[in-house]
N, C-alpha and C positions, 0 to 999 in steps of 0.2 A: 406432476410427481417430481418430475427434475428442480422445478423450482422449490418442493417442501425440501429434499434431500440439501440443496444448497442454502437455503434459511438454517437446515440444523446446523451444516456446517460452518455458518457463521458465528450463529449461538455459541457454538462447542469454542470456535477462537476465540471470540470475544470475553465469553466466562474466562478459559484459561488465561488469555492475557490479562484480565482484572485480576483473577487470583494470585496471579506476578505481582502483580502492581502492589498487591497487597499482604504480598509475605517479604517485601524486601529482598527480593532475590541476589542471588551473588552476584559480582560482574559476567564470569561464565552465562548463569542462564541470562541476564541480560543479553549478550551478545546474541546467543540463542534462538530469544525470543523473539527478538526485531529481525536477525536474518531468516528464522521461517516467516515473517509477515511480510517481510518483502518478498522474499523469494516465491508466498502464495500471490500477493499481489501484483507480480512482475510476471507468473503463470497465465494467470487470468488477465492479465493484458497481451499476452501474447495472444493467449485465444480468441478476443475481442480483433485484435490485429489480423490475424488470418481471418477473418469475416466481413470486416467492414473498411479493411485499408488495401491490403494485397488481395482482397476476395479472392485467396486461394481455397476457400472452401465454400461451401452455400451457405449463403445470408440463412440466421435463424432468430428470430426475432427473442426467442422464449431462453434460446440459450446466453444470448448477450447479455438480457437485460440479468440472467441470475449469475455471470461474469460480473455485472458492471455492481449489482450488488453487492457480490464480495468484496470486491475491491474497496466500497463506502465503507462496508461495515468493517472491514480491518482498517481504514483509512482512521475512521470514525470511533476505535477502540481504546484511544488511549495512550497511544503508542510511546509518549514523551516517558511514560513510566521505565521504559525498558533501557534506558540514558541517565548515566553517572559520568561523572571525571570521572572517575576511574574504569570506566568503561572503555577509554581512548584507544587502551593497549590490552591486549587480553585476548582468549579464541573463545571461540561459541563454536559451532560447526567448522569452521574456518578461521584463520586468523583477522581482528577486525579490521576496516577503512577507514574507518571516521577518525577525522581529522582533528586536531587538539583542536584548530580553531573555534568548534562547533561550540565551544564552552566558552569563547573569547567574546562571540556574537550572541547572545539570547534572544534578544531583540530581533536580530533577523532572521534567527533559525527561527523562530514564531512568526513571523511574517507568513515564511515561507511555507513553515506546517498548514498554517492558517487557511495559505491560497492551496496550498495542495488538497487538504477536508473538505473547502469547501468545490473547489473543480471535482472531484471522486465522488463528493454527492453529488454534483449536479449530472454528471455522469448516468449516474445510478437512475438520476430525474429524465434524462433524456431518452435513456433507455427505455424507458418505461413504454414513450411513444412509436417507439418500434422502425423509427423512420432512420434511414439507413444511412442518408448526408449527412442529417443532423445531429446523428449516433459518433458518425465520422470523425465531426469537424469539434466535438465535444472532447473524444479521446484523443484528439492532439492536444486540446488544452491542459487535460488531464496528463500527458505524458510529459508537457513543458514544464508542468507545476511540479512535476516529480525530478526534473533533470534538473530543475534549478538548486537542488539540495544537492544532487550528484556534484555538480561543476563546484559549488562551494566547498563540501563538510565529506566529499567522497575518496578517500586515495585510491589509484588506478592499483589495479591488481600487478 
């Protein structure tokens, strides 16, 4: 049942982020939209984290794999849509981070999206098998591939 309930809630993000994508949104919701999709997939790695890193909580096989889920399918949503120049400067929830240079590199911001989708599926893939090192040693790759965007295209708060 945990896992239908987190399948719709992916569906639910996913549609809304397309439906972003595809009414041209302002820069506001842009801002928006990608700081709830990180801020959901920065959740759900947190929760991943207290299970399988700091095993501050009990290993749950069923809950991981519909964390590690979420994470792909917001990963895997499209997310380039919610990114203008002119998104650079502007609030959403908050005032934005992203760095002008993000616009200067395409090429490596795509590198880097590239390895991040594909580490957040594989994620999702490893999960699947329930095994707890190799859940482990997947979501540090997963969290390298996301800090490498940080260290480049992120301003510190």
């Amino acid at each position: 049942m945990k896992t239908r309930i987190a399948l719709i809630a992916i569906v639910t993000l996913a549609v809304g982020l397309t439906g972003l994508a595809l009414a041209s949104p302002s820069v506001e919701d842009q801002i928006k939209a990608r700081q709830s999709a990180y801020t959901f997939m920065g959740w759900n790695m947190s929760l991943i984290r207290a299970q399988v890193i700091d095993q501050d909580v009990e290993f749950n096989a069923d809950q991981v794999r519909a964390w590690a889920n979420a994470i792909a399918a917001t990963a895997n949503s499209g997310m380039s849509a919610m990114y203008s120049p002119a998104s650079v400067e502007g609030t959403g929830w908050k005032p934005t981070r992203l760095k002008p240079e993000f616009f200067d590199e395409l090429d490596k911001v795509g590198e880097i999206a590239g390895n991040f989708i594909r580490e957040a599926t594989a994620l999702a893939e490893v999960a699947e098998g329930g095994d707890i090192d190799a859940i482990a040693a997947q979501f540090r790759a997963t969290g390298d591939s996301c800090s490498a965007c940080h260290r480049n295209y992120r301003a510190s708060e």
